[in-house]
C-alpha positions in Angstrom: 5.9 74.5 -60.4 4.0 75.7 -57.3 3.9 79.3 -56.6 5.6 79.0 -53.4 8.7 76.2 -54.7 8.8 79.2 -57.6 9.2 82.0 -54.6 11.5 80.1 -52.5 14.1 79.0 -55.4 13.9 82.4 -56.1 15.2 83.9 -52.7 17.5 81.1 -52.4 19.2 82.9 -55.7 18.5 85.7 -53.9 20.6 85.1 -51.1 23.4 83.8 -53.1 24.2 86.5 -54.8 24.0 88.3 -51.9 26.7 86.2 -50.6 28.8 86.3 -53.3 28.4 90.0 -54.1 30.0 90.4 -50.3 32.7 88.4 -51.0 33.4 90.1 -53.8 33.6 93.4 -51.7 35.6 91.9 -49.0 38.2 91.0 -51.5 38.1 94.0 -53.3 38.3 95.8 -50.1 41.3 93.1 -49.1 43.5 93.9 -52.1 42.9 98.0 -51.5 44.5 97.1 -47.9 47.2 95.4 -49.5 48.1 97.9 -52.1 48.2 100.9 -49.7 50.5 98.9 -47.3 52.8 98.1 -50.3 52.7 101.7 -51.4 53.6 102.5 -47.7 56.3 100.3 -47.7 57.4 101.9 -51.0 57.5 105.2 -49.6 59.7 104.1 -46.8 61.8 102.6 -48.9 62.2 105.3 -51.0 62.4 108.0 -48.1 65.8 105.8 -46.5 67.0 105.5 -49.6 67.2 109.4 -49.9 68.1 110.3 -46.8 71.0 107.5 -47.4 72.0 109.3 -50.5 72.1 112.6 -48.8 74.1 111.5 -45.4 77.0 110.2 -49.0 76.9 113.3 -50.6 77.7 114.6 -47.3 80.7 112.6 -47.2 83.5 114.6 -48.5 82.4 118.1 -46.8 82.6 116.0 -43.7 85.7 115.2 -44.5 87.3 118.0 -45.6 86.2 119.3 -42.5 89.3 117.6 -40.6 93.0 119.5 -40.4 95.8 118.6 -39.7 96.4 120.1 -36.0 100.2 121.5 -36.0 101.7 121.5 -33.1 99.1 118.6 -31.2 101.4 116.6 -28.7 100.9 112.9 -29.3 98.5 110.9 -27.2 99.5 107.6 -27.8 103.1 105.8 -28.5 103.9 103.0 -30.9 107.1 101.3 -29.9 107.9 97.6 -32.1 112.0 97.8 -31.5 115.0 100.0 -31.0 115.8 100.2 -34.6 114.7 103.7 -36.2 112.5 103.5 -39.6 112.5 106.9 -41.4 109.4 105.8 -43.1 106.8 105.8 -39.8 104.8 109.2 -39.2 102.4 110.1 -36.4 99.4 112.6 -37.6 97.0 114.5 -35.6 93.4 115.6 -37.3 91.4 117.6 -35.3 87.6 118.2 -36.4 85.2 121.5 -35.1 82.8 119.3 -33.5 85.0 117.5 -31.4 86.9 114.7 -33.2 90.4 113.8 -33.1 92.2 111.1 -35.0 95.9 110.0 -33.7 96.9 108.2 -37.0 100.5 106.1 -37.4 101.7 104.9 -40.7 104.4 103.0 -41.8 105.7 102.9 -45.6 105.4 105.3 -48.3 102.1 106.4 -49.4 102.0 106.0 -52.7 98.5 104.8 -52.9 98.4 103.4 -49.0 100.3 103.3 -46.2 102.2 99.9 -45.9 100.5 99.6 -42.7 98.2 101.9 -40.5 96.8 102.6 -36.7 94.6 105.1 -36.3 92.8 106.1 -33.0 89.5 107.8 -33.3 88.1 109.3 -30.5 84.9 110.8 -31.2 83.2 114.3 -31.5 79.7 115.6 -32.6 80.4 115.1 -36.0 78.8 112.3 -38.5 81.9 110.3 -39.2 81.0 109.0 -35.6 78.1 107.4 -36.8 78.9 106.0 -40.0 80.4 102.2 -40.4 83.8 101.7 -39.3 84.0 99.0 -42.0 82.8 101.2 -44.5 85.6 103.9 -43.5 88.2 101.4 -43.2 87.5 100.1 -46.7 87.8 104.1 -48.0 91.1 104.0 -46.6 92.7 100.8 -47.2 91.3 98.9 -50.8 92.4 100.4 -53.6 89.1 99.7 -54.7 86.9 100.6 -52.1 83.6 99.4 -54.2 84.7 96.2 -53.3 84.3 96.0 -49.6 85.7 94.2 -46.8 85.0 90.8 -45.8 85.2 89.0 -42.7 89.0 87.5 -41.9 88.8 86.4 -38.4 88.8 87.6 -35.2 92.4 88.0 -32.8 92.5 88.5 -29.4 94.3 91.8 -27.9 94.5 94.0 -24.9 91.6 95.7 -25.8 89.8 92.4 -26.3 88.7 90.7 -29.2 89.4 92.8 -32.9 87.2 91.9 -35.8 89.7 91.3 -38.4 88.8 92.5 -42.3 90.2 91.1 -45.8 89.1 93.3 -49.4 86.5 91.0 -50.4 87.8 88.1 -53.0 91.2 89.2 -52.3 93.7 86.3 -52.8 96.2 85.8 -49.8 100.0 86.2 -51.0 102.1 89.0 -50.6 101.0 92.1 -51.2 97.4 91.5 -49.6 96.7 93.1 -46.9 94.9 92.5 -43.2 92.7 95.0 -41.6 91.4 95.4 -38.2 88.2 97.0 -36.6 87.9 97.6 -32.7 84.9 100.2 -31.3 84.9 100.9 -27.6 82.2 102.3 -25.6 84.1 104.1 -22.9 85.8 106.3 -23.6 83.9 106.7 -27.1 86.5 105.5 -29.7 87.8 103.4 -32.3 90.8 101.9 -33.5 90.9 100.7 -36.8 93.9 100.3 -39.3 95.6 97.4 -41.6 99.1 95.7 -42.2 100.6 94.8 -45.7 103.3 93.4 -44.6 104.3 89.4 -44.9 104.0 86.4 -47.0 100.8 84.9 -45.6 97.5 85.7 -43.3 99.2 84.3 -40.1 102.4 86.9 -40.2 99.7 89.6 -40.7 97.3 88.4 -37.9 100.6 88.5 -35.7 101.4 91.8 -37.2 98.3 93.5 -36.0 98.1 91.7 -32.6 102.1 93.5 -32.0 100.8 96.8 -33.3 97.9 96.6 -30.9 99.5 94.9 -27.8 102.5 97.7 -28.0 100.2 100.8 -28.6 100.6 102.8 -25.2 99.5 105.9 -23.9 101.7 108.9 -23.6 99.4 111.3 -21.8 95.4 111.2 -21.5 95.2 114.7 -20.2 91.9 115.0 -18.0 90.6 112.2 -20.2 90.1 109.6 -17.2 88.2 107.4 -19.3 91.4 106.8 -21.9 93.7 107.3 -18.7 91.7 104.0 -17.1 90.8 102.4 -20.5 94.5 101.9 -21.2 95.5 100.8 -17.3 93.0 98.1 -17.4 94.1 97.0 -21.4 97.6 97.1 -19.8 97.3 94.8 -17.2 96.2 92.1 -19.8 98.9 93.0 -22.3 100.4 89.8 -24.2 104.0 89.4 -25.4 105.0 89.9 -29.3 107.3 87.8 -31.0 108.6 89.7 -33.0 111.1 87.1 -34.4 108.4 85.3 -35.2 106.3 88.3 -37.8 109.5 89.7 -39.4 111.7 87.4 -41.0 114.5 89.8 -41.6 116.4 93.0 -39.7 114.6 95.9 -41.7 111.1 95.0 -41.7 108.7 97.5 -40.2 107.9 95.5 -37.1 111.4 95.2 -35.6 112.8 98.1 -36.9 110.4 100.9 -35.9 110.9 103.5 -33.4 109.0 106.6 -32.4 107.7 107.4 -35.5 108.0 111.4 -36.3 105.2 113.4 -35.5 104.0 115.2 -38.9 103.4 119.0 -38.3 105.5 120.9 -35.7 105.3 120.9 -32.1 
């Protein structure tokens, strides 16, 4: 082979390896990339997680943080008939940073409340920013682990309510329809369930009576409720009640002022 073929094959070879060593680096310095934004992502991960875990286990001295305030005067009035049921109570929780829960039940509480309405207005405090699904669930499965699922959506005076279910729950009696409504102005939720009737559609009617007949007693210098409530008003629909309770002594016709827990 000529000298010069012999010097030019030779920096061909050269120059390949060249190339391939680069591309060998560039990959090499690829994957690096890769890994440290994986690990990045990682450590985000991990970091929500913890903070997750800590805002639960922060849970229950939340809540034992709420009282019961004896001697609050009721906010808001629940009126389904003229018929007096011994069973309803109206409770007041009060919480240091601000929050105050209005709370009716119906039925005796022997794991839940045959059906509940509870107004939330709130305060400073973190059950303000937690899910009202997953606080709903707390309070009405009997096995919260569950979860809630979708049901629906009805429409009320204060617009349209997300309706809830306990996930896989078969309908029949003795299941049980939840509701979910957050409002902006004034800052507040109102959330509860109904046990009561045979099928979905009595319960659905059940919750859009116990919504449509919630009024306001007094909203103190609260103009926000005071206006919130005077607009809902104006749209309020009628209740059949003949229509949810099939007999004389169920909770929707036979309810009255239910008595306020605590003393006045």
């Amino acid at each position: 082979m000529h000298p010069l073929s012999a010097k030019a094959a030779s920096a061909q070879r050269s120059g390949f390896f060249l190339v391939l060593e680069g591309a060998a680096n560039e990959a090499c310095a690829t994957l690096a990339r890769l890994f440290a934004y994986v690990g990045a992502l990682a450590l985000i991960a991990m970091l929500t997680l913890a903070a997750w875990r800590q805002l639960d286990a922060a849970v229950e001295p939340e809540r034992s943080a709420w009282s019961i305030a004896d001697g609050a005067v009721p906010t808001f009035s629940l009126r389904l008939g003229d018929q007096p049921d011994k069973s309803a109570t109206y409770t007041v929780l009060r919480h240091p940073l601000g929050g105050r829960k209005d709370i009716f039940r119906w039925g005796e509480p022997a794991d839940r409340p045959a059906a509940e309405l509870e107004i939330y207005r709130f305060g400073d405090e973190r059950d303000a920013l937690r899910s009202g699904a997953h606080e709903l669930a707390l309070r009405m499965a009997p096995d919260p682990a569950s979860g809630l699922e979708a049901a629906g959506v009805i429409d009320s005076k204060f617009g349209a309510v997300s309706l809830l279910r306990q996930t896989g729950a078969a309908d029949g009696p003795g299941a049980c329809l939840g509701f979910l409504k957050r409002i902006g102005e004034p800052a507040l939720r109102i959330s509860g369930w109904s046990c009561h009737g045979v099928s979905t559609p009595v319960r659905r009617a059940a919750v859009g009576c116990m919504l449509n007949r919630l009024t306001l007693l007094a909203g103190g210098r609260d103009q926000q409720l005071t206006a919130l409530f005077a607009h809902a008003d104006v749209k309020r629909m009628p209740c059949d009640v003949t229509a949810v309770a099939p007999g004389p002594s169920d909770w929707v016709t036979a309810i009255d002022e239910p008595r306020l827990r605590g003393t006045l």
